[in-house]
C-alpha positions in Angstrom: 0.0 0.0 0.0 1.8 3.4 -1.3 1.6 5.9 1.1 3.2 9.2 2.3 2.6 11.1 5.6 4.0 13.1 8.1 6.5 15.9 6.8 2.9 18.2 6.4 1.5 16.7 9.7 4.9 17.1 11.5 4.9 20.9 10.3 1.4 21.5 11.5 2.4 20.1 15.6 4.3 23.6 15.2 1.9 25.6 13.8 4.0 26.1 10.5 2.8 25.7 7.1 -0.6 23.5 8.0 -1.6 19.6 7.6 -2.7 17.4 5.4 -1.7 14.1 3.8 -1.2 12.5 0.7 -2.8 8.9 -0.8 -1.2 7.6 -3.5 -3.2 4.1 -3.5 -6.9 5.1 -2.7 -7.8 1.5 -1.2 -11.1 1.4 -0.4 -10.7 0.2 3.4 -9.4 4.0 4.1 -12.1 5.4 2.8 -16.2 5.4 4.4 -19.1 6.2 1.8 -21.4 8.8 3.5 -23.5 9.7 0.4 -24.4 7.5 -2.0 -27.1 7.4 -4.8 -27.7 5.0 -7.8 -30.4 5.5 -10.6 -32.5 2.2 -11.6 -30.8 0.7 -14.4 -27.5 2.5 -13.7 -24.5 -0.5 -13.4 -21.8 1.0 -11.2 -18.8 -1.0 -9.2 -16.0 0.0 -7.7 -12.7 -1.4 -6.8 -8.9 -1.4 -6.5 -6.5 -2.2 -9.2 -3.0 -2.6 -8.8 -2.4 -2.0 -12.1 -4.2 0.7 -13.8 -2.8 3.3 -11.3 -0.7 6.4 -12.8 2.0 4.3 -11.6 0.7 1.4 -9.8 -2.2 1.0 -7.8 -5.7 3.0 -7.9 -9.3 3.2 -7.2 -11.2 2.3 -10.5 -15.0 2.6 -10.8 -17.1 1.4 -13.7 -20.5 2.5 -15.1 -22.9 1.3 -17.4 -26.1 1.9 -18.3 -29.1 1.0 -21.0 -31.4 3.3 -19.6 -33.5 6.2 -21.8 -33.1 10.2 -20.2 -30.8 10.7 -17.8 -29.5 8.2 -15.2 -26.5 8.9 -12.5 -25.0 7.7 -9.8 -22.9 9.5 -6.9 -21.0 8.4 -4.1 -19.1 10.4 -1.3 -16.1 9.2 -0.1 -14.8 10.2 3.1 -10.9 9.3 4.1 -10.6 8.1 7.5 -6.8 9.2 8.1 -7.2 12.6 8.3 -8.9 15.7 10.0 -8.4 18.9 11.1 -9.9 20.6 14.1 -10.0 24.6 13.3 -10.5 24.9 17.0 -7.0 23.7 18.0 -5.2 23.7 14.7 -6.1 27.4 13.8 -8.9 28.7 11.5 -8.7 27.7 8.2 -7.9 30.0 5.4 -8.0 27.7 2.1 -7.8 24.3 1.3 -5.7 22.6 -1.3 -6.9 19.6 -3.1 -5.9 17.6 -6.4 -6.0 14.1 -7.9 -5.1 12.0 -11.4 -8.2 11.0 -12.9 -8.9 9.3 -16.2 -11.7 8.3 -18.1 -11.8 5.2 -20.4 -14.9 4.1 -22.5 -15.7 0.6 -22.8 -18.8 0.2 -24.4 -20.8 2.8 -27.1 -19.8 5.2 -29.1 -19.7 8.7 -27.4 -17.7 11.2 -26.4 -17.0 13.5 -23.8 -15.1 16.7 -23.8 -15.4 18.6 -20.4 -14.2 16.7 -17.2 -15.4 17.6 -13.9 -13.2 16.2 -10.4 -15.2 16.7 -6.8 -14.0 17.8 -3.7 -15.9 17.2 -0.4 -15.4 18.2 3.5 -17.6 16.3 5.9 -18.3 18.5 8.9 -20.2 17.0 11.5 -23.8 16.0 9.3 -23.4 18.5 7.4 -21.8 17.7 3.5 -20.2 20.2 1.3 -18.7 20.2 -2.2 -16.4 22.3 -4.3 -15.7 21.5 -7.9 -13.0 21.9 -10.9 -13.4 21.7 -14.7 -10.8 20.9 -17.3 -11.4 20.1 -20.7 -10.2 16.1 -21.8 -9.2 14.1 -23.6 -10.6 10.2 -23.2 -7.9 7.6 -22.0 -5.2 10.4 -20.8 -4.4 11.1 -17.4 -5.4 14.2 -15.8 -4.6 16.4 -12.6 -7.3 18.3 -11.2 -6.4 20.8 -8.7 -8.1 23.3 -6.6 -7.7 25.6 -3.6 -10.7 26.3 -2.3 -11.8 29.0 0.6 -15.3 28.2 2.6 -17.3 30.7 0.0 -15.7 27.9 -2.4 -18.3 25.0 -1.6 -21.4 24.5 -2.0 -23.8 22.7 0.6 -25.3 19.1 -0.5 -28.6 17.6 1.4 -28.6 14.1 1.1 -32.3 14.0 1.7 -33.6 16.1 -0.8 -30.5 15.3 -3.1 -30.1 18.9 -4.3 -27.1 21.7 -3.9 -28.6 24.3 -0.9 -27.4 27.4 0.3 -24.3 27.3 3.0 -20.4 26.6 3.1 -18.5 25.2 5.9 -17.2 27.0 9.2 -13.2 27.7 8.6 -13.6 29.6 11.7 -11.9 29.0 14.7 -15.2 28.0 16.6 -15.9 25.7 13.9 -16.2 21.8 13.7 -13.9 19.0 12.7 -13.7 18.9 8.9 -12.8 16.0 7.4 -12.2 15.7 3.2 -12.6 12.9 0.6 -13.8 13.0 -3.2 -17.2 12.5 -5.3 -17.3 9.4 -7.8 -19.9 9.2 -10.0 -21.2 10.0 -13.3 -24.6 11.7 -14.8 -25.5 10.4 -18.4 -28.4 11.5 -20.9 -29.0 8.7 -23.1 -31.6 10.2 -25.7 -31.0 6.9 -28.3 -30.7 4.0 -25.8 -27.5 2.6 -26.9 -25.5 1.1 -24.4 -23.1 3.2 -22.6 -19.7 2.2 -20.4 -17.0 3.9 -18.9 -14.5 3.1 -16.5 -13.0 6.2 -13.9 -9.4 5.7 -12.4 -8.8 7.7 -9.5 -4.6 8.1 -8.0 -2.6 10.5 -6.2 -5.0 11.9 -3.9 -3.8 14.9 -1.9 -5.0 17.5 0.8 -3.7 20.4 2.3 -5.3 22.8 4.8 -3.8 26.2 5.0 -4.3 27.4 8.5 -5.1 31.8 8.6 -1.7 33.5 9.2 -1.5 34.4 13.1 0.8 37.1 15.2 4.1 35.6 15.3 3.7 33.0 12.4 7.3 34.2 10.7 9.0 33.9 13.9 7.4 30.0 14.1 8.2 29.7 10.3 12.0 30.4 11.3 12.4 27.7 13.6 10.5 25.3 12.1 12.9 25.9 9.0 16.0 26.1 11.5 15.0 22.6 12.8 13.6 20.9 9.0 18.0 22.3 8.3 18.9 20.2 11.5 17.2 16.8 10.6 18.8 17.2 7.7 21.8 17.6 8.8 
């Protein structure tokens, strides 16, 4: 299982730069689904490859579908290795995300030109999104990346499964966030041919960027002086 940790989450015990982490496997058992939703008639799996990853292992789902209009399914995935507390950590300013994602097809004939990856942050109930889009090209990989502030995302109700006014509390009297990723995929099929895709998902990272306090250069300084000792 590829993993790297700790230099960010070492830096933040000082207060320096901030935390976050970085998954370069996506397996499954790290990961809890908090939102999911699958249209009749909609085929979706997903699993880990070892394989198909951008290099080595990655989280692939697969879609299909039959169905006439428009069919979708979406999932929320929630790591379980990470969270930040703006309470005790410090109030949150931005945070970074990006992943490798790339779309194969493998069954139709379609084609799809604008990409779309999905950032979530779970905190408490409460489940908000923010969102990048790239134009692509089928069967290539592609980093999305986005640095999003709390006026960034956009609130999701599960219930009534529809985007609802609000944005998460960066604040320092706000909750434990925690972050993940959306996989899923909306299609419009207005000739009922058979459509099938598969989505590989690598390299996932996060990084929360705590609000500049009094005294944060004099921190940054010894937190370089001692990052020049262990290297020593």
């Amino acid at each position: 299982m590829k993993k790297s940790f700790g230099l960010l989450a070492l830096l933040a015990s000082g207060n320096c730069f901030g935390a976050g982490f970085l998954d370069t496997s996506l397996s499954l058992d790290d990961y809890t689904s908090d939102y999911f939703f699958q249209s009749a008639g909609f085929g979706y799996g997903r699993s880990n490859s070892p394989t198909l990853g951008n290099p080595g292992d990655c989280l692939t789902a697969t879609y299909s579908t039959q169905q006439s209009g428009t069919t979708r399914v979406r999932e929320f995935l929630t790591y379980k290795g990470f969270e930040y507390d703006p309470g005790t950590q410090g109030a949150i300013s931005t945070i970074d995300f990006s992943i490798d994602r790339r779309w194969t097809k493998t069954q139709g004939s379609w084609n799809y030109l604008g990409a779309t990856a999905v950032f979530t942050v779970l905190q408490g109930s409460r489940m908000f999104y923010t969102s990048n889009t790239l134009t692509y090209n089928l069967g290539s990989w592609l980093t999305f990346g986005k640095s999003a502030g709390a006026v960034d995302f956009q609130e999701w109700d599960p219930i009534a499964e529809v985007t609802k006014p609000g944005t998460p509390d960066f604040s320092a009297i706000g909750t434990t966030i925690r972050t993940g990723l959306y996989v899923g995929w909306t299609w419009t099929n207005n000739s009922g041919s058979t459509f099938g895709a598969r989505d590989d998902f690598d390299n996932f990272s996060v990084e929360v960027n705590p609000v500049p306090e009094p005294g944060t250069l004099t921190v940054l300084g010894a937190c370089l002086a001692v990052l020049g000792k262990r290297r020593r």
